[in-house]
N, C-alpha and C positions, 0 to 999 in steps of 0.2 A: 448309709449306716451312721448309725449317731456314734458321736466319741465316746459313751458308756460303752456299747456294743461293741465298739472296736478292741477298749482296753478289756472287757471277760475278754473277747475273743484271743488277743495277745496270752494271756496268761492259762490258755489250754496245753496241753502237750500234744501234736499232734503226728498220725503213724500213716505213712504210705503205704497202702496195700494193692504189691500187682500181681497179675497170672498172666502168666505167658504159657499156653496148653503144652505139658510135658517138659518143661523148660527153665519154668521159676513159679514161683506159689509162695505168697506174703499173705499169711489168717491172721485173723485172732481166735483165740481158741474160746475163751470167756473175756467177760467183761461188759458193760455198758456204758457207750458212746455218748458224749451229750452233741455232737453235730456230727454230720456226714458230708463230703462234698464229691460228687462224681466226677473224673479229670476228664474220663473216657473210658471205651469198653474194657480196658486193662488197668485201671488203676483207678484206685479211688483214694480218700484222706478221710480217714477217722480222727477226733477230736476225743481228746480226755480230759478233766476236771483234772485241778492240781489233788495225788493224794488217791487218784485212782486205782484200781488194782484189774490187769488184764493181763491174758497171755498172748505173746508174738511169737509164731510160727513160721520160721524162713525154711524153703526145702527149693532144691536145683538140683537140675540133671543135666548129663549131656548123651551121647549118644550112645553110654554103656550102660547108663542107670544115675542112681543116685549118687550127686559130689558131695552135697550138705544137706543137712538137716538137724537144723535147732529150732 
Protein backbone atom coordinates (compact mmCIF):
# COMPACT_ATOMS: atom_id res chain seq x y z
CA UNK A 1 0.00 0.00 0.00
CA UNK A 2 1.51 3.25 -1.03
CA UNK A 3 1.58 6.13 1.81
CA UNK A 4 -1.17 8.24 -0.47
CA UNK A 5 -3.40 5.19 -0.05
CA UNK A 6 -2.73 4.72 3.31
CA UNK A 7 -3.30 8.63 4.47
CA UNK A 8 -7.22 8.57 2.25
CA UNK A 9 -7.43 5.42 3.78
CA UNK A 10 -6.73 7.00 7.51
CA UNK A 11 -9.05 9.93 7.07
CA UNK A 12 -12.30 7.50 6.26
CA UNK A 13 -14.78 7.02 9.01
CA UNK A 14 -15.23 3.59 9.42
CA UNK A 15 -18.53 1.43 10.81
CA UNK A 16 -18.42 -2.26 12.03
CA UNK A 17 -21.35 -4.18 11.11
CA UNK A 18 -22.29 -7.69 12.92
CA UNK A 19 -25.18 -10.29 12.92
CA UNK A 20 -25.22 -12.54 15.31
CA UNK A 21 -28.77 -14.73 14.02
CA UNK A 22 -31.51 -13.28 16.64
CA UNK A 23 -29.10 -11.82 18.89
CA UNK A 24 -27.56 -8.67 17.60
CA UNK A 25 -27.96 -7.01 14.03
CA UNK A 26 -25.54 -3.68 13.01
CA UNK A 27 -27.12 -2.25 9.15
CA UNK A 28 -26.88 0.61 7.34
CA UNK A 29 -30.11 1.56 6.34
CA UNK A 30 -28.85 4.03 3.42
CA UNK A 31 -25.90 5.41 2.27
CA UNK A 32 -22.81 4.77 -0.02
CA UNK A 33 -19.70 3.06 1.07
CA UNK A 34 -16.33 3.99 -0.68
CA UNK A 35 -14.55 0.59 0.74
CA UNK A 36 -15.64 -2.68 2.23
CA UNK A 37 -13.51 -5.04 4.08
CA UNK A 38 -15.01 -8.62 5.19
CA UNK A 39 -13.56 -9.66 9.02
CA UNK A 40 -15.62 -12.77 8.68
CA UNK A 41 -19.13 -14.48 8.35
CA UNK A 42 -20.32 -12.08 11.05
CA UNK A 43 -18.81 -8.93 10.70
CA UNK A 44 -17.64 -6.77 8.12
CA UNK A 45 -16.20 -2.82 8.14
CA UNK A 46 -17.72 -0.19 5.92
CA UNK A 47 -15.69 2.85 5.13
CA UNK A 48 -17.08 6.44 4.67
CA UNK A 49 -15.74 9.68 3.00
CA UNK A 50 -15.38 12.51 5.42
CA UNK A 51 -18.95 14.37 5.16
CA UNK A 52 -20.88 11.38 4.30
CA UNK A 53 -24.46 10.96 5.20
CA UNK A 54 -25.79 7.17 6.11
CA UNK A 55 -27.94 5.47 8.62
CA UNK A 56 -26.82 3.04 11.59
CA UNK A 57 -29.10 0.57 12.66
CA UNK A 58 -28.19 -1.25 16.07
CA UNK A 59 -31.07 -3.84 17.17
CA UNK A 60 -30.48 -7.00 20.10
CA UNK A 61 -32.32 -9.38 21.61
CA UNK A 62 -32.33 -11.84 24.34
CA UNK A 63 -34.34 -14.53 25.02
CA UNK A 64 -37.79 -12.53 25.63
CA UNK A 65 -37.44 -10.38 22.35
CA UNK A 66 -36.20 -7.21 21.81
CA UNK A 67 -33.64 -4.96 24.49
CA UNK A 68 -32.61 -2.17 21.80
CA UNK A 69 -33.25 -0.92 18.88
CA UNK A 70 -31.74 2.45 17.34
Amino acid sequence: MSAATHHARDELVHVELTWVEKRQENWIRFGTHAQEQIVDRRRRILSYRPGAVFAFVRWAANDFGTIISR
